[in-house]
N, C-alpha and C positions, 0 to 999 in steps of 0.2 A: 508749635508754629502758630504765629496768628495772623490771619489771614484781612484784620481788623486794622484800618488806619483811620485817622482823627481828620478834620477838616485844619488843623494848624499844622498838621505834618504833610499835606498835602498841598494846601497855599504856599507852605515854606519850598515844596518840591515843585513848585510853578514858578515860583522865583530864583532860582535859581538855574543851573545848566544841565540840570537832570533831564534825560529823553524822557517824558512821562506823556500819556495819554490818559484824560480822563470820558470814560463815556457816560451819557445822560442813557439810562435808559427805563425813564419813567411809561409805566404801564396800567390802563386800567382795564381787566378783564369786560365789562358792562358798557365801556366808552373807548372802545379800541384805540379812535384818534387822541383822542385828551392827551395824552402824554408827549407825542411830537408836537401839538400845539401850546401846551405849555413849554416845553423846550423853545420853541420860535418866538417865545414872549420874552423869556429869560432862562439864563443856563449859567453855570459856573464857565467861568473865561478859558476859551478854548479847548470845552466839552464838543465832543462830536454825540450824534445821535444813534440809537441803534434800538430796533423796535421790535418786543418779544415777536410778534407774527409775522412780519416782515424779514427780521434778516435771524433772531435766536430759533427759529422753528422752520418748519415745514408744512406745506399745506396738511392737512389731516384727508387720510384716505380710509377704507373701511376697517384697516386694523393701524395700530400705532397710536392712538389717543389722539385728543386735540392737540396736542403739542408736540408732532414730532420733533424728532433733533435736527434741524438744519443740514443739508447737502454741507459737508466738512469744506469741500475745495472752493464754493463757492464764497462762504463765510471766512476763509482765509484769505481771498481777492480781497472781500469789505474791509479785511484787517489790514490788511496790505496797504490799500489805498485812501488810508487814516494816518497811516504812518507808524504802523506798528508791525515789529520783528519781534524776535526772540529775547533782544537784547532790554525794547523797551519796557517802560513799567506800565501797567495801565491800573486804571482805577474805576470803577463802576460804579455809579450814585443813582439811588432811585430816589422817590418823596423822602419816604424818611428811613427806618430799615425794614423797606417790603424786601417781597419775595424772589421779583425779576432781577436784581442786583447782584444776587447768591444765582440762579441759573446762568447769566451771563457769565459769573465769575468761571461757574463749574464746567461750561464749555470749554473757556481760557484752560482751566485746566484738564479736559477732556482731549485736549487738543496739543498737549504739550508744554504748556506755557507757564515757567515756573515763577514767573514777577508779578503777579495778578494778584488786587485786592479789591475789598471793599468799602468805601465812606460811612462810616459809622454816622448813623442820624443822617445821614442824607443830605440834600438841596436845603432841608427844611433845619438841620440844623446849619449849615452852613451860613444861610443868613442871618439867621437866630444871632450869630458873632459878628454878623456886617461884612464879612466876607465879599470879594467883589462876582457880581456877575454882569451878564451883557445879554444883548439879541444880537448880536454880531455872529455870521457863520466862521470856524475858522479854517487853516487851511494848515498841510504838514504834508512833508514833502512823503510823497510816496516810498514805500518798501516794500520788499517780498516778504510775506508767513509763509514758512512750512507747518504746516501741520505735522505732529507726530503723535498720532495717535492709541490714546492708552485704554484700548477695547477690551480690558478686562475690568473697566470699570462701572459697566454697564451689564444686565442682565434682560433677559428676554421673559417673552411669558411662561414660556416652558419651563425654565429653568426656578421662576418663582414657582409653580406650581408644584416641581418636583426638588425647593428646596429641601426640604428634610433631610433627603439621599445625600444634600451637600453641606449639612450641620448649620445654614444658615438661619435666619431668624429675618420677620418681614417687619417693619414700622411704616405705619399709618400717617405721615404728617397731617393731615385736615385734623379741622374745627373735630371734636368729640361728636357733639351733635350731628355730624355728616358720617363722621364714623359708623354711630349705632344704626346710622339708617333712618333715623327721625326726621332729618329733615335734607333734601336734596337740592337747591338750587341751579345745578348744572345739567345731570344727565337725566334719564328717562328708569334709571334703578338706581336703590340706595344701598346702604350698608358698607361693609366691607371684605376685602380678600380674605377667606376662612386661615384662621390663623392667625392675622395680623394683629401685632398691638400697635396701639396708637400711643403717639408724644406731637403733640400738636407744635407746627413749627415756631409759633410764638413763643413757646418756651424757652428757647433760645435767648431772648431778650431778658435784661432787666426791666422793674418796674416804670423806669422811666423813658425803656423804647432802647436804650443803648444796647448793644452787648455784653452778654456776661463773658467775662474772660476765662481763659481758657482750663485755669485751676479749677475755676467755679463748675464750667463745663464739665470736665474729667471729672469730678465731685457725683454731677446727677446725672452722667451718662455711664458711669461705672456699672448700674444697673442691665444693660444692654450685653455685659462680656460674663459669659462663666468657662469652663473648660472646657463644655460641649460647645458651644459658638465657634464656627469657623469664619465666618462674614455673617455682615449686617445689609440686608438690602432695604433702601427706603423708595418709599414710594406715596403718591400724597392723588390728584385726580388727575394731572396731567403730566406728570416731570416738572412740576414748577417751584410749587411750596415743598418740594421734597430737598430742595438745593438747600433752603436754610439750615436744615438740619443736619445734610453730606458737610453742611462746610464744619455745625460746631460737633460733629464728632472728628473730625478731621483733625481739628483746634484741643481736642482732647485728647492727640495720641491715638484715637483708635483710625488705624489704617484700612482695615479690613472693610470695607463701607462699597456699595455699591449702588446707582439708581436704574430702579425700573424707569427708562423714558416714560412710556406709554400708558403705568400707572394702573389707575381704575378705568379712565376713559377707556382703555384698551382691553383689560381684563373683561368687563363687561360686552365687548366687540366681538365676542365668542358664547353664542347662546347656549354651549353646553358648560359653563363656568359659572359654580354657586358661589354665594354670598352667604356672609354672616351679619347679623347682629349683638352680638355679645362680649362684652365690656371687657377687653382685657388692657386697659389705659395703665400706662406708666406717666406719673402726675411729673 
């Protein structure tokens, strides 16, 4: 399956009578607002907005990481009243292929929704083609989401800590450098969950930011499955940069995939829970 569509298969599906939704949901971790204010400036035609801390997350309390996962019911209103059901297709475009894109997507499908993709290259290749965009808000008629939720696709802390008992296997998405513990930017401790290897979410991408498709995928995620592997849990600082990588194992046939929401932000949320530093990177 690929979860990857193009900016001319996407323009073609706004031109015509297709129920499609696309949503903006540009994000920057360091400038929270930048992303609805570039939205307000310019969007692809008839993009609604949808903001990681505002509507894909939950406030963060002493345990669950910076990112928790969104009150489900509530996040289904916002879907609702955009104009998306089950039936419709939606689409999710950040800058170019960050991370917020792939989380959004993953809720979509956390949540039931089996029409949901992503814009390959983003906003930013879409005009790269001259593609049309506006500062216009737009409007769609209201619908109900149900949510149906698929909670076995998520994992807790517990359960990471005592995967072994469950033949699972942990991945690291962050930067290497974050990994070892060299270098921190976010929290107050470095390293990583003892255990864990790391595949940096970037990998995902070809050299030139696209996606590698999904042969390519199944190719250098094959590494990840032997016949001890029951699941794969990913997990990256907050449930964020961990979605790029749920989606290209996903894209690769391997189904068994699951995300820690809460991640390291949360693992560390527990003062009796060590850390490592030691290089077990899958390149």
């Amino acid at each position: 399956m690929n979860y990857i569509v193009s900016p001319e298969w996407v323009n073609n599906q706004i031109n015509t009578d297709t129920d499609i939704a696309i949503i903006d949901v540009r994000f920057s971790l360091n400038e929270p607002n930048e992303g609805r204010e570039l939205y307000e400036k310019t969007h692809i035609k008839g993009a609604f907005y949808l903001d990681l801390n505002e509507d894909l997350s939950s406030q963060p309390q002493k345990h669950g990481g910076n990112h928790p996962l969104p009150d489900i019911d509530l996040l289904a209103t916002k879907l609702g009243n955009i104009g998306i059901d089950h039936d419709t297709t939606v689409v999710f475009y950040d800058n170019g292929n960050d991370m917020v894109a792939a989380r959004a997507w993953w809720l979509l499908y956390f949540m039931g929704h089996e029409k949901t993709y992503i814009l390959d290259g983003g906003i930013t290749k879409w005009q790269q083609l001259g593609l049309e965009t506006t500062d216009e808000l737009p409007e769609r008629t209201k619908k109900e989401f149900t949510p149906h939720i698929k909670q076995d696709e998520i994992v807790n802390m517990e359960a990471v800590k005592n995967r072994q008992k469950n033949k699972s296997i942990l991945i690291d998405a962050r930067a290497n450098e974050r990994y070892l513990g060299k270098t921190e930017p976010l929290y107050n401790k470095a390293g990583h969950i003892p255990g864990a290897k790391n595949y940096f979410w970037k990998n995902v991408y070809e050299e030139d930011g696209s996606w590698k498709q999904p042969e390519k995928l199944r190719q250098e995620l094959q590494q990840f499955l032997n016949e001890d592997v029951q699941e794969i849990v990913v997990s990256c600082g907050s449930g964020v940069s961990a979605c790029p990588n749920i989606v290209a194992l996903k894209m690769a046939g391997i189904d068994n995939v699951k995300l820690y929401p809460g991640s390291f932000s949360d693992w560390i949320s527990y003062p009796e829970n060590k850390l490592e530093t030691k290089d077990e990177t899958f390149d």
